[in-house]
C-alpha positions in Angstrom: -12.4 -15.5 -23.4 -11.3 -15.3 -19.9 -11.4 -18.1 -17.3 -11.0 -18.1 -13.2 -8.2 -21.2 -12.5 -9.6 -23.8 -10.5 -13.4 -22.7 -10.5 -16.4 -25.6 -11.7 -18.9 -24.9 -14.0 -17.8 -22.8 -16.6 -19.0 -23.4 -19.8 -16.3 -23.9 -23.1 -18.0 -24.2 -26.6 -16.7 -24.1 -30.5 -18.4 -24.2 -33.7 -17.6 -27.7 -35.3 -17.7 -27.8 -39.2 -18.1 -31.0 -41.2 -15.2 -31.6 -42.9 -16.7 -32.7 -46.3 -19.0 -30.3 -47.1 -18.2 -27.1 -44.3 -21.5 -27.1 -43.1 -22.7 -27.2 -39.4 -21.8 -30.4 -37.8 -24.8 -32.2 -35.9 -23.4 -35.2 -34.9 -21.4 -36.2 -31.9 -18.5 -34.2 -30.2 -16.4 -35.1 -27.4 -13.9 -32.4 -25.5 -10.2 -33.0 -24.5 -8.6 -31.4 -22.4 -4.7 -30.9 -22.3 -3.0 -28.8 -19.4 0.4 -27.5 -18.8 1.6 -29.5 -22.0 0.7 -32.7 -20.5 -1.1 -35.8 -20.7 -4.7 -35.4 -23.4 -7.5 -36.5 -21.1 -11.0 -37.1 -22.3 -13.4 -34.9 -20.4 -17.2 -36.2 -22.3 -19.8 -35.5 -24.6 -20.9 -32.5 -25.5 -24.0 -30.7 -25.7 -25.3 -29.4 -29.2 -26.8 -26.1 -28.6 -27.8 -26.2 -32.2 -26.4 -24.7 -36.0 -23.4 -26.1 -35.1 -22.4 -24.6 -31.6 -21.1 -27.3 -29.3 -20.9 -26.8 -25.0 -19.5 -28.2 -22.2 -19.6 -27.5 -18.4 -15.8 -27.8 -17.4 -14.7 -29.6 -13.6 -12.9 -27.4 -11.1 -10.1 -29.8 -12.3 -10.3 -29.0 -15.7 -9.5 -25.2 -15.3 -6.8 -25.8 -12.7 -3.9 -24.7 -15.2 -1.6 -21.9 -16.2 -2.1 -23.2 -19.8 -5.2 -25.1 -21.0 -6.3 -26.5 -24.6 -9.6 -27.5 -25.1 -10.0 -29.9 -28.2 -13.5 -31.1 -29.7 -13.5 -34.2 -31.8 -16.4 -35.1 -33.8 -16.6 -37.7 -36.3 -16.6 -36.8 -39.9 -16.0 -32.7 -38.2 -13.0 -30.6 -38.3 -11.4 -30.8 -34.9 -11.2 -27.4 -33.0 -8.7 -26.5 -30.2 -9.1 -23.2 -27.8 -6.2 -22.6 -26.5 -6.8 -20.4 -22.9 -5.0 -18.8 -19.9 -6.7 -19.1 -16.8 -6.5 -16.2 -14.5 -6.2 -16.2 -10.8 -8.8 -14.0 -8.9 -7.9 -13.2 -5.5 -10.2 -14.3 -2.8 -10.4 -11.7 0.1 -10.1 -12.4 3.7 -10.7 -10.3 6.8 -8.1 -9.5 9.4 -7.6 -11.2 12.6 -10.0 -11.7 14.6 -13.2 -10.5 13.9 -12.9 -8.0 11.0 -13.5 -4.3 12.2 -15.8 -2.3 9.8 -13.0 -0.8 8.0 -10.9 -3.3 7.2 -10.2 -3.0 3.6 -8.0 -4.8 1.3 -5.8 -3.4 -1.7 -8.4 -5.8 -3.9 -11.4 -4.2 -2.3 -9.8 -0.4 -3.4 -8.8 -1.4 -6.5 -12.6 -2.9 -7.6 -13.9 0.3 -6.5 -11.6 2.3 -8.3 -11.7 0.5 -11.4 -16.1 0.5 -11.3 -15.6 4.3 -10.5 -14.0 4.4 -14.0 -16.4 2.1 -14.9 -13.5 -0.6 -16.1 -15.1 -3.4 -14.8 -18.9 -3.5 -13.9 -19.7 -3.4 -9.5 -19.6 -7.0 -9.1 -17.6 -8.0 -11.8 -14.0 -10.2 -10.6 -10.7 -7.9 -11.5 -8.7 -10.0 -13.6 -5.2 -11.1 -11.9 -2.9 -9.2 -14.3 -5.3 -5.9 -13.7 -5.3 -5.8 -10.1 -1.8 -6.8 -9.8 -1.8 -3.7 -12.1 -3.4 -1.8 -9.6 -1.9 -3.2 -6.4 1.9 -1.3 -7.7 -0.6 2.1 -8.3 -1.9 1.9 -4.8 1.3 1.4 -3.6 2.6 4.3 -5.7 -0.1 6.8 -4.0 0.8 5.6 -0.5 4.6 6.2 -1.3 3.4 9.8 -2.1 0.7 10.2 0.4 4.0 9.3 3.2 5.8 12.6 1.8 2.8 15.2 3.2 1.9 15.9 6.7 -1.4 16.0 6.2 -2.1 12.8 4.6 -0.3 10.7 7.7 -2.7 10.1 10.0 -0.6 9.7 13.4 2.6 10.7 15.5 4.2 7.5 17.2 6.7 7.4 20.5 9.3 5.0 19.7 12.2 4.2 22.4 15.4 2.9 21.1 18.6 1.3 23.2 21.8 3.3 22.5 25.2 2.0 21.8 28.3 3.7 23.1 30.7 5.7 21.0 27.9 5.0 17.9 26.2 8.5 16.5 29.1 10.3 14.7 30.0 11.3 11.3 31.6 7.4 11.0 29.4 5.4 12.1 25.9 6.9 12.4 23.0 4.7 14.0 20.5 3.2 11.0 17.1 3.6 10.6 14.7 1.6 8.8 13.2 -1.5 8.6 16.1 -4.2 9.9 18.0 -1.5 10.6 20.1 -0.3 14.3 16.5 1.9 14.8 14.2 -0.9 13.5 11.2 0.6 12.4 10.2 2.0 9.1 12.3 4.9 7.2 10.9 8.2 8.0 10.3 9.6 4.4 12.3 12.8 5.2 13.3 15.3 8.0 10.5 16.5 8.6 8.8 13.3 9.7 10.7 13.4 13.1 8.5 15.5 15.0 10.7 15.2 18.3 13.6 13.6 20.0 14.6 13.2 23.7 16.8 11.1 26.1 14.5 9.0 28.5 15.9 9.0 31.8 16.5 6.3 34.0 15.7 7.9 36.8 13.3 8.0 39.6 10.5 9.6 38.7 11.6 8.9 34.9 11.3 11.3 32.5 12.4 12.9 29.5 15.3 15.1 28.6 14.6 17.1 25.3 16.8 16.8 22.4 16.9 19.7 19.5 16.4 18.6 16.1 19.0 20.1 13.5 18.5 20.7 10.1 20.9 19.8 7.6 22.2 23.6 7.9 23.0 23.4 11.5 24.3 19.9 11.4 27.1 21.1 9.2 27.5 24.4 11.1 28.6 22.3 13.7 32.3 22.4 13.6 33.1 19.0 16.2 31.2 16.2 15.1 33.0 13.6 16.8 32.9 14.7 20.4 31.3 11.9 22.3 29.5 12.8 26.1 26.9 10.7 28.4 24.3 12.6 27.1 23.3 13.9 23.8 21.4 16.9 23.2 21.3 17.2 19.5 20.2 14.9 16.5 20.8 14.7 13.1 18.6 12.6 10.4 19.8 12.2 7.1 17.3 10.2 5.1 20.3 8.4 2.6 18.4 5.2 1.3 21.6 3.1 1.5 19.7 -0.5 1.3 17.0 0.9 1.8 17.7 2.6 5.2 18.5 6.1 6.4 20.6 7.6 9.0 21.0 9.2 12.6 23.5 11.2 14.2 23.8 12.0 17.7 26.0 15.0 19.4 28.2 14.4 21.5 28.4 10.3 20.7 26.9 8.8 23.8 29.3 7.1 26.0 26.4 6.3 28.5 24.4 3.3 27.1 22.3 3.5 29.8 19.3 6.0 28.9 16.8 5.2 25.4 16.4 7.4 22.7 13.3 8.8 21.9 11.6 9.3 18.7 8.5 11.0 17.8 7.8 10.0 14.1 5.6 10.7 11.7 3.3 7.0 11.2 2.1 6.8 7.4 0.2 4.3 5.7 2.2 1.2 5.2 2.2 0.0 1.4 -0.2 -3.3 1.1 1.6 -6.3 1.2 -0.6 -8.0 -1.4 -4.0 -7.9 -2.6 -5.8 -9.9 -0.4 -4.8 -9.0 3.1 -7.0 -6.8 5.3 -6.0 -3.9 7.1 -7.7 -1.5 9.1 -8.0 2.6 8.1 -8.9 5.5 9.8 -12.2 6.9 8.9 -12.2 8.7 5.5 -9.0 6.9 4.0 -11.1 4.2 2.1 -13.0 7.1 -0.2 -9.7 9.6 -0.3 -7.4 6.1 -1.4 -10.5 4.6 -4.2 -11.3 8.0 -5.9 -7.8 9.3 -6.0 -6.5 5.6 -7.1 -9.5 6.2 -9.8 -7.6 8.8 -11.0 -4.1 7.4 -11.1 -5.6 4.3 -13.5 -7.6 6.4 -15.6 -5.0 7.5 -18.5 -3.2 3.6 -18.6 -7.3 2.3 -19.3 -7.9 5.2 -21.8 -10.8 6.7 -19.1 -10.6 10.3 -19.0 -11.2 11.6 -15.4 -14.5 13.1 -15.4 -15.0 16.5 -13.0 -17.1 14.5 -10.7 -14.5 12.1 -9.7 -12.2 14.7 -9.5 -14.4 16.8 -7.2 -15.1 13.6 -4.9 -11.2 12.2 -4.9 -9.9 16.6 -3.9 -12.8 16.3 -1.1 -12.1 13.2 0.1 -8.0 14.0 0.4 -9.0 17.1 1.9 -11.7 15.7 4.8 -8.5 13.4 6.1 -6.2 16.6 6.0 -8.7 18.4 7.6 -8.8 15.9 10.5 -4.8 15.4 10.5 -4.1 19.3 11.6 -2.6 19.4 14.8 -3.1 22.2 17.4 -0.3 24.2 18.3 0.4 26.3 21.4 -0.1 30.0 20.8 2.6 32.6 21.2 1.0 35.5 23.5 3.0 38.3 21.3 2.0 41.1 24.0 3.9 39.7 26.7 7.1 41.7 25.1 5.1 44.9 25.3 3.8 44.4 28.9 4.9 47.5 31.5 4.5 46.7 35.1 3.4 49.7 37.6 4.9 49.3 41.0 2.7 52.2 42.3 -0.7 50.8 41.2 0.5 47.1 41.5 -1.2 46.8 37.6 0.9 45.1 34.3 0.3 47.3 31.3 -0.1 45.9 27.9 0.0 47.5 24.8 
């Protein structure tokens, strides 16, 4: 028997017995209640729904606990104690403001995932322990979801204020959230999609920065050479508290010019369950079917082909949508003769 803490009119009942003879008591019960281990209060008669069976409709009060015993008394009948654990069900609230369409919370995902398994009937409330359950699995597919391309939906321009003689092998700049670059931890190199030096300058612009990868980054033999500007990073994504790390060549000795970063913007992990956030179209179907999947094994559901079909497709419409274009490489520019007789180029 489950109960929602701190919600009115649900209905406790027990069998009552007559002590003499065991038979079906008829006369008179009254309920106690006793919460958290304290004080026995009387709550009132009961109703005999007949043969025996003995109800009560309970107070919002009287299922505000962590621990609850229910005790009916009767006169001349064996006493009977439930003993229950109310469960906390989440209530949901929108965003701020006036909710967009699809603003969806980690509760709203995990009912639909758990009806798609057909856990819990549409409609029915997700038990506290279950969706808490949930809320770490949904978490657990954003945290994987933040290691492809394809699943993050957009490339954000950051600016960050440098600090002289900070950048080298010693004392490289942090990144991550509360770190010297406070924003959150790309999940690996290839979630900086760009780096450059904006310019204080008039017009202001930006002064390209090359990338390395970890093999050029130790192929570079003076790591400590500091300069006013910097025209090569480094990111090593170390997890020291939870942070990871940025190198910049030479060390900047001007302070006076940001750093640019062009990172990779995944889904942030849901806070908690009840807390709205907004997704970009097709995210709410790709996140329910393939969270569906992820819960199926621990609730001994076997994932049927049609959920598998519909969570593939919906992962795949978001990956379609997240392909960037790239620029083209005209290859027959190397093979191109010019003619200075005719005044024609030549390709081939």
């Amino acid at each position: 028997m489950a109960f929602i803490k701190g919600q009115a009119n649900q209905v406790i009942g027990a069998q009552m017995v007559s002590a003499t003879d065991g038979s079906a008591f008829v006369g008179t019960t009254t309920l106690y209640v006793t919460g958290d281990g304290g004080t026995q209060t009387l709550s009132g008669t009961c109703v005999s729904e007949g043969n025996g069976y003995h109800s009560r409709v309970l107070t919002a009060a009287e299922t505000d606990f962590t621990q609850v015993a229910y005790t009916f008394v009767g006169t001349g009948a064996v006493p009977q104690t439930l003993q229950l654990f109310p469960q906390t069900v989440p209530t949901l609230t929108p965003t701020q403001g006036t909710a967009a369409a699809s603003a969806v919370s980690a509760y709203d995902l995990i009912t639909d995932a758990f009806a798609e398994l057909n856990v819990f009937l549409p409609g029915e409330s997700v038990p506290n322990g279950d969706a808490q359950f949930g809320l770490r699995a949904l978490n657990g597919l954003l945290g994987s979801w933040a290691q492809q391309h394809l699943t993050i939906p957009s490339t954000a321009r950051l600016l960050f204020d440098l600090v002289a003689d900070q950048g080298g092998p010693t004392n490289p700049y942090s990144i991550g959230s509360g770190g010297d670059f406070d924003t959150p931890r790309p999940a690996n190199p290839a979630a900086i999609r760009g780096a450059a030096l904006a310019m204080v300058t008039t017009p202001e612009f930006e002064l390209p920065i090359d990338v390395l990868s970890p093999a050029e980054w130790q192929g570079l033999l003076n790591k400590t050479l500091s300069g006013s500007l910097p025209t090569m990073l480094f990111y090593d994504p170390t997890f020291t508290a939870g942070l990871g790390a940025i190198y910049l060549w030479p060390q900047p000795t001007d302070t006076t010019n940001q750093l640019v970063l062009y990172l990779d913007t995944a889904l942030s992990t849901f806070a908690d369950l009840t807390t709205a956030y907004q997704l970009p179209p097709g995210y709410r179907d790709a996140l329910a079917f393939s969270l569906a999947a992820r819960l199926a094994t621990p609730y001994g559901r076997s994932v049927s082909q049609e959920l598998t079909m519909k969570a593939a497709n919906a992962v795949n419409l978001i990956k379609r949508g997240n392909v960037t274009l790239e620029n083209a490489v005209n290859w027959m520019d190397s093979f191109a003769q010019y003619d200075i007789y005719s005044d024609q180029t030549w390709r081939r």
